[in-house]
Z-matrix of the N, CA and C atoms (Angstrom, degrees):
N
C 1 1.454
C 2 1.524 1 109.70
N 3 1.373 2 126.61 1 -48.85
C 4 1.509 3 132.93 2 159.17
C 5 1.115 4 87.34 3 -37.13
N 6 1.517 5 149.34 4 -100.65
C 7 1.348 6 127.03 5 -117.76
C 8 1.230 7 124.08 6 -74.58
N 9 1.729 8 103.98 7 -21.43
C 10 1.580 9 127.43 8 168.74
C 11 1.144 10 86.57 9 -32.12
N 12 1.330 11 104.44 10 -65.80
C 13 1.759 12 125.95 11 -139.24
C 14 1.695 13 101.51 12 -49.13
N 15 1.105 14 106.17 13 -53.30
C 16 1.394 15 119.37 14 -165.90
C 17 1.595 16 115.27 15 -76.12
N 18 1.736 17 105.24 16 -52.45
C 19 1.493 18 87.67 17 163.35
C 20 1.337 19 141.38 18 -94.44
N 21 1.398 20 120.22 19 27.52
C 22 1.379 21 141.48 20 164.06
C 23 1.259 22 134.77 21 -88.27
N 24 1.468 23 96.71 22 -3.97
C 25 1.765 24 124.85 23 -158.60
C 26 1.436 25 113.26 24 54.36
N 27 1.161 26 126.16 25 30.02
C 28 1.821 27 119.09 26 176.32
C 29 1.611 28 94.99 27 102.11
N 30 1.185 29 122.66 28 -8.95
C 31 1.666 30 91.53 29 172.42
C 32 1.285 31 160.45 30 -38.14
N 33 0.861 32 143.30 31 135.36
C 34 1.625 33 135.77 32 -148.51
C 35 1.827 34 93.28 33 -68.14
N 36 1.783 35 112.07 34 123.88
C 37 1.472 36 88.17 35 -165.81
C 38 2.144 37 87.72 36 -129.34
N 39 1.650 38 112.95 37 151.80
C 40 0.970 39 98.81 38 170.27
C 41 1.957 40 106.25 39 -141.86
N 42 1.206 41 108.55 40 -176.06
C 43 1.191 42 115.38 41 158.57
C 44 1.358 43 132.40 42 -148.89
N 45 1.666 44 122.89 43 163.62
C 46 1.611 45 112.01 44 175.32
C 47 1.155 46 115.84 45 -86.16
N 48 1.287 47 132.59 46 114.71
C 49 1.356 48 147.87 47 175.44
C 50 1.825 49 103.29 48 105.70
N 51 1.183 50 102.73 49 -116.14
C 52 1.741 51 143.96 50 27.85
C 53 2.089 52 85.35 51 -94.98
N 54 1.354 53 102.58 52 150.51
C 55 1.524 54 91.83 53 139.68
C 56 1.537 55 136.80 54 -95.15
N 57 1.198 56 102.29 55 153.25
C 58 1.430 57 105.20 56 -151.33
C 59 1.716 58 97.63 57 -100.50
N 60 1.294 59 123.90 58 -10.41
C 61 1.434 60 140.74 59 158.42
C 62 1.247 61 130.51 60 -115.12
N 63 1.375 62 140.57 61 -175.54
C 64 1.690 63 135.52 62 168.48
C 65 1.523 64 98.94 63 -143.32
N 66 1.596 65 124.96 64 2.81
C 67 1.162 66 125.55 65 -160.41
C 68 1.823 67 98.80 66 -84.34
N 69 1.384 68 118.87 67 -23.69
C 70 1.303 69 119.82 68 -151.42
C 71 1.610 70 108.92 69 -116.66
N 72 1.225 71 110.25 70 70.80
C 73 1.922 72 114.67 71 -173.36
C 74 1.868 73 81.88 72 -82.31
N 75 1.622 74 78.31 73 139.20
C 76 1.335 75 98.97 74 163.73
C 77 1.864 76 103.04 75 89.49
N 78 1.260 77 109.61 76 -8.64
C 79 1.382 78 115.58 77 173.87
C 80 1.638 79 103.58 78 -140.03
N 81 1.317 80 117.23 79 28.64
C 82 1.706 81 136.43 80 153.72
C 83 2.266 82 104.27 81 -38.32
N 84 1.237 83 91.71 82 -43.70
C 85 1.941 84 89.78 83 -176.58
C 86 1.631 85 99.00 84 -67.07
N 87 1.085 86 111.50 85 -24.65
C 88 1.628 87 105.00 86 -162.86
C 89 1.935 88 99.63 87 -100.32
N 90 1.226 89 114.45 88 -36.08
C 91 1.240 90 88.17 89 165.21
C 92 1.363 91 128.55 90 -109.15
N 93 1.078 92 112.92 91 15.02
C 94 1.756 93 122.89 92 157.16
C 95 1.881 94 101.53 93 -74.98
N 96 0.994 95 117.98 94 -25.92
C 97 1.276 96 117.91 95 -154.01
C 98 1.736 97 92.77 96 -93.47
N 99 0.852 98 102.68 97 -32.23
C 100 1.932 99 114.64 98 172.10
C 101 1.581 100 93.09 99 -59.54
N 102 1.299 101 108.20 100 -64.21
C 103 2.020 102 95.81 101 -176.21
C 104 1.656 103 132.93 102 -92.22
N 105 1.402 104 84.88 103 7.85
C 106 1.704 105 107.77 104 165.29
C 107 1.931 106 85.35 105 -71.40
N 108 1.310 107 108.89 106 -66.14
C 109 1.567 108 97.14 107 -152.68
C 110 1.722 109 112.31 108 -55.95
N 111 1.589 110 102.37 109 -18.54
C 112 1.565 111 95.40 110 175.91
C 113 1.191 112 122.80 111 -73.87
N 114 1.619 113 107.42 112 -27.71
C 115 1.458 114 99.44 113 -167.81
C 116 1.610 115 101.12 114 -91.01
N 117 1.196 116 116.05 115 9.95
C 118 1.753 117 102.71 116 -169.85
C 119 1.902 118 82.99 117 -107.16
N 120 1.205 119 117.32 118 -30.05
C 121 1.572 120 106.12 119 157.26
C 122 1.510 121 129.56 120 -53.47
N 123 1.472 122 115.30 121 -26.22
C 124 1.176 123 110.16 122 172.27
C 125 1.470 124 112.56 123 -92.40
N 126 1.183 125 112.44 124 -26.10
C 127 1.608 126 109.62 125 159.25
C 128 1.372 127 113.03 126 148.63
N 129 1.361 128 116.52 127 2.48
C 130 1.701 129 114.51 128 -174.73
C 131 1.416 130 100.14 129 -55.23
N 132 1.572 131 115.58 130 160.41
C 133 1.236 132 131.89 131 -137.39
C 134 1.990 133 93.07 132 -94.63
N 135 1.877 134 99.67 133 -53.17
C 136 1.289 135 96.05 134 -169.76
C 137 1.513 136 96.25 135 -129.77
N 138 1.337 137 132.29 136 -170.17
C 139 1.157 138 146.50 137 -177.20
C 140 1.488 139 122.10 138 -144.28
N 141 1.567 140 121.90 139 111.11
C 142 1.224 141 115.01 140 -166.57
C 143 1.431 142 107.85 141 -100.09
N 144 1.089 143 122.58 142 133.91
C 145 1.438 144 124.01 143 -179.74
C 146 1.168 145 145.53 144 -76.70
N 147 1.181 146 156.28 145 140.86
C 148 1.574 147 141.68 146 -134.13
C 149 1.822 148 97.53 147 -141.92
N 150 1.309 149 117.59 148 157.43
C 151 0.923 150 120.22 149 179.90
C 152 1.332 151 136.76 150 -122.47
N 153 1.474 152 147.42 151 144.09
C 154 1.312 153 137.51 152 -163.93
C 155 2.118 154 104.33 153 -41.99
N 156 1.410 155 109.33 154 -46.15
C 157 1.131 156 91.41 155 -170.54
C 158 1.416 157 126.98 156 -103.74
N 159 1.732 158 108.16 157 26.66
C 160 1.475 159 130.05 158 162.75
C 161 1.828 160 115.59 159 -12.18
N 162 0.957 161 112.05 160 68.55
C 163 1.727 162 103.46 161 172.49
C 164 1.751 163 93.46 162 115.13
N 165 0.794 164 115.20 163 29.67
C 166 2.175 165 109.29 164 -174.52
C 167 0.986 166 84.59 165 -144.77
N 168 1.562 167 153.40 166 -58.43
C 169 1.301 168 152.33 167 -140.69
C 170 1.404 169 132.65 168 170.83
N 171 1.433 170 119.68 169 175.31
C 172 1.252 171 117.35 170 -163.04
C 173 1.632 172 109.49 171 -89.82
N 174 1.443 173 134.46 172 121.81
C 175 1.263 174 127.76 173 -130.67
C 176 2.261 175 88.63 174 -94.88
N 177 1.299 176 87.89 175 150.49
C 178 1.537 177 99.16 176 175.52
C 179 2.323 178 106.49 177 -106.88
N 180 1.135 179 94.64 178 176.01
C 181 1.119 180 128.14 179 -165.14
C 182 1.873 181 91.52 180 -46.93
N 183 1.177 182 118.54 181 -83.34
C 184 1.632 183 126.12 182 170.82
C 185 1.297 184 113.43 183 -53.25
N 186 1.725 185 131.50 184 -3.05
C 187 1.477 186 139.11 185 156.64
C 188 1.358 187 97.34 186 -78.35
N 189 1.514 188 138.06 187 -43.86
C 190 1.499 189 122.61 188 -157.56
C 191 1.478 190 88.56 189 -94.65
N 192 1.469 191 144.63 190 -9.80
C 193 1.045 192 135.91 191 173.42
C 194 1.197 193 94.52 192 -78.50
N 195 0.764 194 162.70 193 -66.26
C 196 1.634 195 144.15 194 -119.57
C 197 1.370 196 92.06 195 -118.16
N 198 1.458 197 147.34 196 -16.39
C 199 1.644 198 139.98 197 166.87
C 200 1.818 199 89.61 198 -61.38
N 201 1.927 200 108.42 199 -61.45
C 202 1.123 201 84.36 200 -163.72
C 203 1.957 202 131.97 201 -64.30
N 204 1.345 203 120.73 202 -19.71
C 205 0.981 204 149.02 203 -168.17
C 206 1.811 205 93.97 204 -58.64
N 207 1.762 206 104.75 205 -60.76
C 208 1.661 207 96.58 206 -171.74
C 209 1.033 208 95.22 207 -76.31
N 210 1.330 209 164.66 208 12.50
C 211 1.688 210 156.69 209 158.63
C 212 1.199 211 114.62 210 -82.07
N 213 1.437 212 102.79 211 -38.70
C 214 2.295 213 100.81 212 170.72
C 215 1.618 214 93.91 213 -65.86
N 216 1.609 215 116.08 214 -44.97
C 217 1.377 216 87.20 215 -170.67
C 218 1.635 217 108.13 216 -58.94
N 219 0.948 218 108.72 217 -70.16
C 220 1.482 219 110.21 218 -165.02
C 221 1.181 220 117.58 219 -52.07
N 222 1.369 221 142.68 220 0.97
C 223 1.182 222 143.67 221 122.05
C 224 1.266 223 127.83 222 -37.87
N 225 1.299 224 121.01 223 -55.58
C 226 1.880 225 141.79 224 170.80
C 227 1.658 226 102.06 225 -45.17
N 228 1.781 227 88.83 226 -50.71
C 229 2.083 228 87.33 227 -164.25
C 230 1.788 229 92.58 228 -70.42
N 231 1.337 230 121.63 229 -33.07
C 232 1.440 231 100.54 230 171.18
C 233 1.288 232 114.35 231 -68.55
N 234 0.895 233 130.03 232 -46.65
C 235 2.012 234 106.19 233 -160.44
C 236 1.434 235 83.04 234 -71.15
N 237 1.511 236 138.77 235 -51.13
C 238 1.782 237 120.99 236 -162.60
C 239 1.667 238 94.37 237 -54.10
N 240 1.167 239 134.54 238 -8.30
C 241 1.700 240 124.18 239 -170.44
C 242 1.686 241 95.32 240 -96.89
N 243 1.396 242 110.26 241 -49.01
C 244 1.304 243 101.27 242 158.59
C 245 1.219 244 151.28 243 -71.98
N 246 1.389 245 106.98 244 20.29
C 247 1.313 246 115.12 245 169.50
C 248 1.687 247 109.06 246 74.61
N 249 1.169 248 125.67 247 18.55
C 250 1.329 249 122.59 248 179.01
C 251 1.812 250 117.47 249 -87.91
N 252 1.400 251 109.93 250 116.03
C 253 1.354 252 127.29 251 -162.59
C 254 1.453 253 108.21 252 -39.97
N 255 1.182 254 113.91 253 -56.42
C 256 1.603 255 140.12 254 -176.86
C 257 1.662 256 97.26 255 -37.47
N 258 1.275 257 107.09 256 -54.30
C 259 1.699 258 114.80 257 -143.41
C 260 1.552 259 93.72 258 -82.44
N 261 1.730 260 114.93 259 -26.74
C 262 1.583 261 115.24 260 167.31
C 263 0.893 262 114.76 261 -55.07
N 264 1.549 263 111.29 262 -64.26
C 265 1.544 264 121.23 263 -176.06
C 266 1.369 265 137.40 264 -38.08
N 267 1.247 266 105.06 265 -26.98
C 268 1.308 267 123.77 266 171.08
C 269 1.513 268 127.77 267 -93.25
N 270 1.011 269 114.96 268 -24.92
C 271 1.635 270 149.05 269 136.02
C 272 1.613 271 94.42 270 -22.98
N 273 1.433 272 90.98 271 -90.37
C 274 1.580 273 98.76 272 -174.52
C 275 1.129 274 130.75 273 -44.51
N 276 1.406 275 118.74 274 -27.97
C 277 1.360 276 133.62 275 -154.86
C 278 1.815 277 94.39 276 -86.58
N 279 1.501 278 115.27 277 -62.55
C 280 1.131 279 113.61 278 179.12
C 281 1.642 280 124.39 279 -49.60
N 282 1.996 281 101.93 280 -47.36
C 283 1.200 282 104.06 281 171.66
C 284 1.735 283 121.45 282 -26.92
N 285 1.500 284 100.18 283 -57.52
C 286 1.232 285 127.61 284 -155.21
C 287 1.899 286 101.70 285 -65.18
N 288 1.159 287 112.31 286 -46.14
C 289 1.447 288 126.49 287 -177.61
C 290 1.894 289 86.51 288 -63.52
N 291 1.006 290 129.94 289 -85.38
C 292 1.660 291 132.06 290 -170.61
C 293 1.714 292 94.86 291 -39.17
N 294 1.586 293 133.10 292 -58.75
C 295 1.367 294 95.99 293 156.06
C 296 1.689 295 161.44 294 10.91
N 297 1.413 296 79.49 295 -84.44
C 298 1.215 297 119.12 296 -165.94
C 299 1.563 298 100.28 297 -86.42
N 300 1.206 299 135.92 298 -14.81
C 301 1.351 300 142.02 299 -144.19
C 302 1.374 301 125.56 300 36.61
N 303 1.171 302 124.84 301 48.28
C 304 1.779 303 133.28 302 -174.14
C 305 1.655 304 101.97 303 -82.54
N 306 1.018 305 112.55 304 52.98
C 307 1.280 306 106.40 305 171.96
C 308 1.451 307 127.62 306 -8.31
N 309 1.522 308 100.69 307 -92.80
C 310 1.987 309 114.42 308 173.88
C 311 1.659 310 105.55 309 -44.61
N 312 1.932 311 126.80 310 -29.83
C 313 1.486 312 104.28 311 178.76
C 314 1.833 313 103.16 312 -71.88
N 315 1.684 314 116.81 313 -33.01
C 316 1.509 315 119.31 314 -167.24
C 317 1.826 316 92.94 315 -62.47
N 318 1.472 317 123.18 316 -50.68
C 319 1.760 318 105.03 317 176.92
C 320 1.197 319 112.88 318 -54.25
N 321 1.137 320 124.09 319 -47.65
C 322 1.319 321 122.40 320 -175.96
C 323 1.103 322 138.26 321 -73.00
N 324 1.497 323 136.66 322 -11.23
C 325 1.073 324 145.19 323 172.06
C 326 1.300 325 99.33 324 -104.51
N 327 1.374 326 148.00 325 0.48
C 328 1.432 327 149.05 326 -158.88
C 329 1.905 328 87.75 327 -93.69
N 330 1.599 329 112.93 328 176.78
C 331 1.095 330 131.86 329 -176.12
C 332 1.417 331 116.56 330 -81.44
N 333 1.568 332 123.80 331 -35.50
C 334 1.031 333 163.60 332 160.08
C 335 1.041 334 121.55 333 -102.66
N 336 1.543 335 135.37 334 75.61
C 337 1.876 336 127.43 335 -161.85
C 338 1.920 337 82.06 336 -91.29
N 339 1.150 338 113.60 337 -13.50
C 340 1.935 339 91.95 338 -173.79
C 341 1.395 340 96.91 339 -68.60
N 342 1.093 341 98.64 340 -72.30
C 343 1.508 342 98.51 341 -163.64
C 344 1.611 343 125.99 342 -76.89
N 345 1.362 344 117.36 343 -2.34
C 346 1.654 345 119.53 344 130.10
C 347 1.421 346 103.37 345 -42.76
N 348 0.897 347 151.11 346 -105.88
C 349 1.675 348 174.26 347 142.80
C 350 1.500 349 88.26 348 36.92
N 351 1.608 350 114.32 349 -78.70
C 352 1.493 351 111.69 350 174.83
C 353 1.437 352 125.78 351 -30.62
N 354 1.607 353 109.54 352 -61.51
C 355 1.514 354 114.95 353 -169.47
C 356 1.608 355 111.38 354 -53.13
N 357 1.109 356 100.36 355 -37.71
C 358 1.597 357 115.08 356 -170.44
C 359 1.474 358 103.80 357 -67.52
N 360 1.529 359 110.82 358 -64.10
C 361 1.405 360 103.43 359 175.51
C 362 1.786 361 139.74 360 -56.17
N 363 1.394 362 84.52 361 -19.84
C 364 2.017 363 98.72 362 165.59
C 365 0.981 364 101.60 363 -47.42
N 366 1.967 365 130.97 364 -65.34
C 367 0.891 366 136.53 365 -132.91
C 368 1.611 367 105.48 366 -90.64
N 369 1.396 368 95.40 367 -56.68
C 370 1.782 369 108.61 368 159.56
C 371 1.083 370 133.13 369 -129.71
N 372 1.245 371 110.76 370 112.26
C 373 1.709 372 117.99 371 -135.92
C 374 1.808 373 78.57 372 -108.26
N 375 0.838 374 125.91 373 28.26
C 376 1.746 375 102.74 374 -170.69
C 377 2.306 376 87.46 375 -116.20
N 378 1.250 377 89.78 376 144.91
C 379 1.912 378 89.66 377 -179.76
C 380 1.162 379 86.76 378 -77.48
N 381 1.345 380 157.77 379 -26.22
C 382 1.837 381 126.79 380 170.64
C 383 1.547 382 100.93 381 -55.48
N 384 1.141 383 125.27 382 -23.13
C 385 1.290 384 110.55 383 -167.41
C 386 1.771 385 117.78 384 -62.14
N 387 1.588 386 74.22 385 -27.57
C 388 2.031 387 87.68 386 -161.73
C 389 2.159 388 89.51 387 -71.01
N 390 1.288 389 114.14 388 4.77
C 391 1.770 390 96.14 389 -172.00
C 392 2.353 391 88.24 390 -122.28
N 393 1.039 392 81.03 391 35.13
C 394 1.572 393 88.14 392 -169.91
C 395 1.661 394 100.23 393 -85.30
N 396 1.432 395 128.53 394 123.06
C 397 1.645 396 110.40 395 154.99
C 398 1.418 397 117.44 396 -120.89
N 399 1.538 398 81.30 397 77.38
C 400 1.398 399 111.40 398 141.00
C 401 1.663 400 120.76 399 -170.46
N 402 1.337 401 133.44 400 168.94
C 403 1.195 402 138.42 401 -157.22
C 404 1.268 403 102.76 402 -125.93
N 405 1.604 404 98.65 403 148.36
C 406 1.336 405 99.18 404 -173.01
C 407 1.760 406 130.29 405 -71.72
N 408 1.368 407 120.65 406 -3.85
C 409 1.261 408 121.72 407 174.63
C 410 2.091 409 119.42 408 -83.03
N 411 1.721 410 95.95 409 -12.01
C 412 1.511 411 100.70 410 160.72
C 413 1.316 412 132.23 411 -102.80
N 414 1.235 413 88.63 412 -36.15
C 415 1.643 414 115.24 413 -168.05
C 416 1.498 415 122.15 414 73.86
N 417 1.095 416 121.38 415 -176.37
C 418 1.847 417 106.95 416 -172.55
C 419 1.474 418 131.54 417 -64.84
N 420 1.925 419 90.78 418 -16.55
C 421 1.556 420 100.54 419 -164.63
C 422 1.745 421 99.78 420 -83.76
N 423 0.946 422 91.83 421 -46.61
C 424 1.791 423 85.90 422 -177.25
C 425 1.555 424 117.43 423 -117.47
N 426 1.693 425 115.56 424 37.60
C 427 1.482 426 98.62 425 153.65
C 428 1.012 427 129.18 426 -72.51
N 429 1.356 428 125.12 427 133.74
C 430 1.666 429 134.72 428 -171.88
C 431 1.320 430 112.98 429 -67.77
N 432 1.536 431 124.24 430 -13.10
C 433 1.719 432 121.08 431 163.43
C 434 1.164 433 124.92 432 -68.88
N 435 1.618 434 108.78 433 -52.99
C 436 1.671 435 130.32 434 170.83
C 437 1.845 436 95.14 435 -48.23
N 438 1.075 437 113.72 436 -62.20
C 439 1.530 438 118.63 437 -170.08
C 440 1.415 439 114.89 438 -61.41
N 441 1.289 440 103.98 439 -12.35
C 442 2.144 441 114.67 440 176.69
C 443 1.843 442 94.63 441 -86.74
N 444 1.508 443 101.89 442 -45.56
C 445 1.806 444 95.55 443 -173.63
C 446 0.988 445 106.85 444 -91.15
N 447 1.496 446 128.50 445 -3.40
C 448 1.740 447 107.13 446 142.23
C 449 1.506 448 125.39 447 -77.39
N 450 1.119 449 116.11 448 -6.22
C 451 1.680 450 111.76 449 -175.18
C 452 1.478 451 88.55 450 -96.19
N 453 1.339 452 143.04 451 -34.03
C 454 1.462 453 125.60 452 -162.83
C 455 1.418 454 97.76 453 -88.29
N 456 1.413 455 134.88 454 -12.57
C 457 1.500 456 133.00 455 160.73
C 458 1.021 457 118.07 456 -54.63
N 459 1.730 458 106.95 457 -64.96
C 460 1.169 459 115.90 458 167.48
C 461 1.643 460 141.03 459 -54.68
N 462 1.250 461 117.61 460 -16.79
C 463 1.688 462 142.41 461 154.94
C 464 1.500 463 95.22 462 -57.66
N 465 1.185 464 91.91 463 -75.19
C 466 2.053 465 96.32 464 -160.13
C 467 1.531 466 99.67 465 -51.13
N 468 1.225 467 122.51 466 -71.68
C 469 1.403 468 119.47 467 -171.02
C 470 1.676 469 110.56 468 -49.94
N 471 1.391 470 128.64 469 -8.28
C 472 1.121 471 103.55 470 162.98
C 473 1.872 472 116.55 471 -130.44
N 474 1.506 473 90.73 472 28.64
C 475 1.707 474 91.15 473 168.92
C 476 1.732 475 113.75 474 77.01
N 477 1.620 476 113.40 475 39.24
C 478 1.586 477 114.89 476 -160.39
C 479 1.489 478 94.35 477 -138.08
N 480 1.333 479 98.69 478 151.93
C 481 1.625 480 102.74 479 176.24
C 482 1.213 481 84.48 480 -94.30
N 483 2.148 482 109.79 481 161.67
C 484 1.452 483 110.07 482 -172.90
C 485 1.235 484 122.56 483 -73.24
N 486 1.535 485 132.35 484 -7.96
C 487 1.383 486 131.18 485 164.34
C 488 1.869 487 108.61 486 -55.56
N 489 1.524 488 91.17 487 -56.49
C 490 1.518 489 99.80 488 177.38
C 491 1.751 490 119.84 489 -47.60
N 492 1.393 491 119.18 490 -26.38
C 493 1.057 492 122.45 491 -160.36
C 494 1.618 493 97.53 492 -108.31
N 495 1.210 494 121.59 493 -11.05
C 496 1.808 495 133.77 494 179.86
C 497 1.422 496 93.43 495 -76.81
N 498 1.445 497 112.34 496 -59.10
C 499 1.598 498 105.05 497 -165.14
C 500 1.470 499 103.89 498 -79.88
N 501 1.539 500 136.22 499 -14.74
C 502 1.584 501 142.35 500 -162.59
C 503 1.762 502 78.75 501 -83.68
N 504 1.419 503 127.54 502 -62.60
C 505 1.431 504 124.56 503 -154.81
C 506 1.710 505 98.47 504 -75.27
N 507 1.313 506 113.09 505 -39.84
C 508 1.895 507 82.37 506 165.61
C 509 1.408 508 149.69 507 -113.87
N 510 1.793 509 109.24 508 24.62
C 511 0.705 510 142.15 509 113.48
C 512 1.568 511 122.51 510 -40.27
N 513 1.117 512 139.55 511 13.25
C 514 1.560 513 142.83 512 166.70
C 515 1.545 514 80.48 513 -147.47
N 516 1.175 515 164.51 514 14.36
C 517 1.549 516 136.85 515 143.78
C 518 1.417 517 115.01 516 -100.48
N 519 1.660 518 105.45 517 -12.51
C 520 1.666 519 108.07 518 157.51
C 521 1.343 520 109.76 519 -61.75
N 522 1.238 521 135.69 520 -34.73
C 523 1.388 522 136.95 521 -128.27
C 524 1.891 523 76.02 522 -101.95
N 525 1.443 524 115.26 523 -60.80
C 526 1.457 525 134.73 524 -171.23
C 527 1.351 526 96.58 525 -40.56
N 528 1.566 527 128.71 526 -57.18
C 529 1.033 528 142.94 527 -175.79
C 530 1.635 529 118.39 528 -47.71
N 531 1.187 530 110.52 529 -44.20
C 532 1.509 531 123.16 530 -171.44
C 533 1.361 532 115.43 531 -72.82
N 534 1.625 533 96.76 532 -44.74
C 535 1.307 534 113.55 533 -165.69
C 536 1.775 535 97.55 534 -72.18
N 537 1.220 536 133.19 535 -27.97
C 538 1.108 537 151.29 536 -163.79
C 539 1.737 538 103.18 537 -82.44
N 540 0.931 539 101.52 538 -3.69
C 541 1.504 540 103.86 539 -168.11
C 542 1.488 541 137.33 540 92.41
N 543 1.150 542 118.91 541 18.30
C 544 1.739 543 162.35 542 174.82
C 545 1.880 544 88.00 543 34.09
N 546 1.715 545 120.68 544 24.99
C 547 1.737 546 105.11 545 171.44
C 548 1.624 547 98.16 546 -98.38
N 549 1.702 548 82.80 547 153.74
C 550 1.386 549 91.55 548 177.14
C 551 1.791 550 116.68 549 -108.97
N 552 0.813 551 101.72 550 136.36
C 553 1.818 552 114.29 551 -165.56
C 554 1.635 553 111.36 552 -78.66
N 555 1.472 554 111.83 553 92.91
C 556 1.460 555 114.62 554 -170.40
C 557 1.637 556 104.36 555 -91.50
N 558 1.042 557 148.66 556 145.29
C 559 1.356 558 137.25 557 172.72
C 560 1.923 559 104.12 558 -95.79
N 561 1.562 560 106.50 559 150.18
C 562 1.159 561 119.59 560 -178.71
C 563 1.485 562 133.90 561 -44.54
């Protein structure tokens, strides 16, 4: 892509795919879309998009959705590779909503808010679900967010930076542990 670059005088330069495998017919969007993001890291201008049924058939309506879908990504992972502010920001922004558990901001700021919206609702189709913080692949007891805003509670309320308060909180589940009878419960 540099040399494009250079002997083209800067022309706007692109390519199809590339794919970066041959193992995966019928999943051509997903690994074209792996070397879409390299080459738009090295600097090609635009990115043309490829589709699940690239070389099998003539692509339908939910085929040009989903070619175009892995190309925004791999567009996104390039400018975040290039350091482009925008492409953080938005990064962040969503991060921050999945945080926070903002459900309707995580559909909505997503690439796809329908079918964010869908996946979610398969799983928990009930609207309390959407004010839930936690997700359905942990559940309440062990999501690792809930378990971050209990350790920064637990820091503040006792005057600890959060390293200090990581080793203070298990350092007291060793103690829980012992006192508990230090066996560990294997199932059959």
């Amino acid at each position: 892509v540099e040399k494009e670059i250079a002997l083209c005088q800067e022309a706007p330069f692109y390519t199809l795919g590339p794919l970066v495998t041959d193992i995966a017919p019928g999943y051509d969007h997903i690994t074209s879309a792996i070397g879409a993001a390299l080459i738009g890291w090295y600097g090609a201008s635009m990115l043309c998009y490829v589709t699940p049924k690239e070389h099998l058939g003539l692509p339908n309506k939910q085929d040009v959705k989903e070619g175009v879908i892995a190309y925004r990504i791999a567009a996104h992972a390039a400018d975040l590779a290039r350091g482009h502010p925008s492409a953080q920001l938005r990064d962040d922004v969503l991060s921050k909503a999945r945080f926070e558990f903002r459900w309707e901001d995580q559909f909505n700021l997503s690439l796809d808010p329908e079918t964010a919206r869908a996946y979610h609702d398969e799983t928990l189709p009930a609207e309390g679900a959407k004010l839930a913080h936690f997700c359905s692949m942990c559940g309440p007891q062990f999501c690792s967010m809930r378990i971050t805003e209990e350790l920064r509670d637990y820091a503040a309320r006792r005057g600890l930076s959060l390293e200090e308060a990581r080793a203070a909180g298990l350092q007291e589940k060793a103690e829980e542990f012992r006192r508990s009878g230090a066996e560990i419960y294997l199932a059959p």
